[in-house]
C-alpha positions in Angstrom: 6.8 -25.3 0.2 6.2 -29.1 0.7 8.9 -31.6 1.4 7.5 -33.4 -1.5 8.3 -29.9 -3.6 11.3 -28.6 -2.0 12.9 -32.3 -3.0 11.7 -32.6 -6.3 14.7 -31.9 -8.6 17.0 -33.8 -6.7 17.1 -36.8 -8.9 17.7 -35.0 -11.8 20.6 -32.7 -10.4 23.6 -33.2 -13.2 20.8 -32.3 -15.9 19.8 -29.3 -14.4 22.7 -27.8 -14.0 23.9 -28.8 -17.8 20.8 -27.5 -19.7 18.8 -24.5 -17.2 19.7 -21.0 -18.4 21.8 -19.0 -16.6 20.6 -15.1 -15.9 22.1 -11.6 -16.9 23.0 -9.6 -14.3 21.5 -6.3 -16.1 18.1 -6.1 -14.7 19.6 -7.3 -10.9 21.9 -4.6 -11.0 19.2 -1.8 -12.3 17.0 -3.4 -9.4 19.9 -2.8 -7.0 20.2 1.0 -8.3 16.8 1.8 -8.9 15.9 0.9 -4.9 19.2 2.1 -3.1 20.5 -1.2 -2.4 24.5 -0.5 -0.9 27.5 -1.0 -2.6 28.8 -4.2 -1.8 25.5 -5.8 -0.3 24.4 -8.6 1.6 22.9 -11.1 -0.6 20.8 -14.2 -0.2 19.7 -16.5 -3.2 16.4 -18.3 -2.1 15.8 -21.7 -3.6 19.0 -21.4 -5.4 19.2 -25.2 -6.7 22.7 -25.7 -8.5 23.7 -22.0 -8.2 22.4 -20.3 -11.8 21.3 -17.5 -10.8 23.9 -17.3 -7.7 26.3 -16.9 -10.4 25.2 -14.3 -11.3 24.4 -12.5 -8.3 28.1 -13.0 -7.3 29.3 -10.4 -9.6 26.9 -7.6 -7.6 27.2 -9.1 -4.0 29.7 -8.2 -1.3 28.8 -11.3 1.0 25.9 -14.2 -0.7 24.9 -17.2 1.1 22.8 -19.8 -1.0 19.5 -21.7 0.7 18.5 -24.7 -1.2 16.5 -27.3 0.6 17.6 -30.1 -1.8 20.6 -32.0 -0.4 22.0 -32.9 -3.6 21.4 -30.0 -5.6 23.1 -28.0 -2.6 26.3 -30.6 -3.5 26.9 -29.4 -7.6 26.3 -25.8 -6.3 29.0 -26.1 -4.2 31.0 -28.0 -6.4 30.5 -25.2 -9.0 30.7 -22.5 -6.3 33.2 -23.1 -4.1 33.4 -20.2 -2.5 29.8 -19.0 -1.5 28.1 -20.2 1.3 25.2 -22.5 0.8 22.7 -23.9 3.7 20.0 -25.6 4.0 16.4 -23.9 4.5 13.8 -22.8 2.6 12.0 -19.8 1.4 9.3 -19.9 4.4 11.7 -21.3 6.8 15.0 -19.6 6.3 18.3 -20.1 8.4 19.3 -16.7 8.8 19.1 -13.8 11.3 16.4 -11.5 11.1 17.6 -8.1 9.4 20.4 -9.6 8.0 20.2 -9.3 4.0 20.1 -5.9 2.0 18.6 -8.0 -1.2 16.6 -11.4 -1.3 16.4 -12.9 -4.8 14.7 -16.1 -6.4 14.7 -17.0 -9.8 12.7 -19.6 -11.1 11.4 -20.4 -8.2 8.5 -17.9 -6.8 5.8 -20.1 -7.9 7.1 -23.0 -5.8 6.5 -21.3 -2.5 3.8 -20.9 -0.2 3.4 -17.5 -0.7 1.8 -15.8 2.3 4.6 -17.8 4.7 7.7 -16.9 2.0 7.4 -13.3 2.3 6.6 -12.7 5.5 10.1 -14.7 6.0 11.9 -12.6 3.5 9.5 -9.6 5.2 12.1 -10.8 8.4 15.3 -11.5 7.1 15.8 -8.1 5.2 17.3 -4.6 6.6 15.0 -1.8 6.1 14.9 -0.5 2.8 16.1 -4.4 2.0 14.2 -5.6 -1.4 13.0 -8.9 -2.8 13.5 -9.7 -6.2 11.2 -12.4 -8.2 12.7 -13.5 -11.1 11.7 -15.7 -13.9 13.3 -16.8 -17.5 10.4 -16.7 -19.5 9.4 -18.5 -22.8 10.0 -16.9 -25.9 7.2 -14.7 -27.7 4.2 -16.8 -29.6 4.6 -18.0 -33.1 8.1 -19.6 -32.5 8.6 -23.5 -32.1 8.5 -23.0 -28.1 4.9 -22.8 -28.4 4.4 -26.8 -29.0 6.4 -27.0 -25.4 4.2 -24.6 -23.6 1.0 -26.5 -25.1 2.5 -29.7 -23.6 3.3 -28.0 -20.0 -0.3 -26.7 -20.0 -1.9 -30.0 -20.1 0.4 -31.6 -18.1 1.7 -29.3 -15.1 -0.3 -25.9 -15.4 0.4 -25.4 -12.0 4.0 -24.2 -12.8 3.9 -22.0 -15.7 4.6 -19.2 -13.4 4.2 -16.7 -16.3 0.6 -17.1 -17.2 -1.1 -18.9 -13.7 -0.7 -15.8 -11.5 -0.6 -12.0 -11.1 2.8 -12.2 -9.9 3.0 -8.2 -9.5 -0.2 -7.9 -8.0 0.7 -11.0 -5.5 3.2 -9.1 -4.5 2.7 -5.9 -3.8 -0.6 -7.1 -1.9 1.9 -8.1 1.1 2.1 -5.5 3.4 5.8 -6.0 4.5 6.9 -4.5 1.1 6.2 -0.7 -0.7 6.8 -0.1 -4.2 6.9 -2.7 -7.2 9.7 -2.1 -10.1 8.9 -4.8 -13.4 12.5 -5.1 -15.6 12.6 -7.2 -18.6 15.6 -7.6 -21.1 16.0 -9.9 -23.6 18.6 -13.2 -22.6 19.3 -16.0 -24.9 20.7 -19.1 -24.6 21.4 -21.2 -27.5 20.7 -25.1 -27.2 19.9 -27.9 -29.7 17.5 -30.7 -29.8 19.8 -33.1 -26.9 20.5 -30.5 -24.6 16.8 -29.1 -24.8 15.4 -32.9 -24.7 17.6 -33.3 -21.5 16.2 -29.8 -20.2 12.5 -31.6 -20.5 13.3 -33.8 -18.2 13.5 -31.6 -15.5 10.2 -30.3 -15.3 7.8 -31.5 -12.8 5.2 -33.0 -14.7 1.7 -33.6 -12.1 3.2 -35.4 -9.3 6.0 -37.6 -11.0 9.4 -36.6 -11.4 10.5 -35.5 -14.8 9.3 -36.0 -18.3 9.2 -39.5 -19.8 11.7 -40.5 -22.8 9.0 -40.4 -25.1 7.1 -37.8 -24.3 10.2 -35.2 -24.1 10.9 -36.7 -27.9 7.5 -35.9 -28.9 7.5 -32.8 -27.9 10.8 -31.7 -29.1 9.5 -33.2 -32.3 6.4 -30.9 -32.7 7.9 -28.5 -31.9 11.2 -28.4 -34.2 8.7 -30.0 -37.5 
């Protein structure tokens, strides 16, 4: 991951946290099952930005620590999470000690890294038998008012609609450091209006600026609540 990338959401920290969806802890837990993972486990949230998903994972972990290269997202996560341990790295360069982690997770956040470099890292840091988990919230089905947002975002950032740009299973179970490939999808929703979702907007990355403009986030919310 760039500097440029790893840094990007920085400026809009306080709206992040407010409007992202959080995860269900469901399909983490069958993951855990399903693969062996211990009771009690040694987790690590990769790219965890203001801690939504480490939320979650803190009701399956024993220990979690918390990488985020961003200093001020790192600052509301542990404002928000107190109690779990958060430092500074990233997915290809990660500050821990090799065989440490029973279960490394990322949600959101796969399609940000360099891929090759983030797994063999994660490769590293896990105990045998250790699993990665890739997790994304994805858009709802066709035919709903989301579509008019995901014709926006492919005109202007297609290169981080992580559910249509790559073969995420196939990426991953290329890499020869992991065996066996589990897909879990269950249904998550989280209710917002046109404010919250308009703040949401402005979060994304769209090309190489930061955020969504004013107008364009109200167009787009317009279309696609008409």
């Amino acid at each position: 991951m760039s500097d440029e990338r790893a840094l990007s959401f920085g400026s809009v920290a306080e709206d992040y946290e407010a409007t992202r969806p959080g995860w269900p802890v469901e399909p983490f837990a069958m993951a855990f099952e399903q693969f062996g993972v211990p009771d009690r486990p040694d987790v690590v949230d990769v790219a965890a930005g203001t801690g939504k998903l480490t939320r979650t994972l803190a009701q399956i972990a024993g220990t979690l620590v918390a990488v985020e290269p961003d200093s001020v997202l790192r600052a509301v996560l542990h404002r928000q999470l107190p109690d779990v341990t958060v430092l500074e790295g990233t997915a290809e360069e990660l500050p821990l000690e090799t065989a440490s982690a029973d279960a490394a997770c990322a949600g959101q956040a796969f399609h940000w890294f360099d891929l090759d470099r983030a797994l063999d890292e994660l490769a590293r840091v896990l105990r045998p038998r250790g699993i990665t988990i890739a997790a994304w919230n994805s858009p709802p089905e066709a035919g709903t008012w989301y579509d008019a947002v995901i014709e926006f975002l492919t005109s202007a950032n297609p290169a981080h609609l992580p559910a249509t740009t790559m073969d995420w299973p196939a990426a991953l179970s290329a890499h020869p450091g992991f065996g066996g490939l589990l897909e879990i999808a269950v249904r998550h929703e989280q209710p917002t209006d046109r404010v919250t979702f308009r703040r949401q907007l402005g979060t994304l990355p769209r090309g190489q600026d930061r955020g969504v403009d004013a107008d364009t986030a109200d167009r787009v919310v317009g279309a696609g609540q008409a």
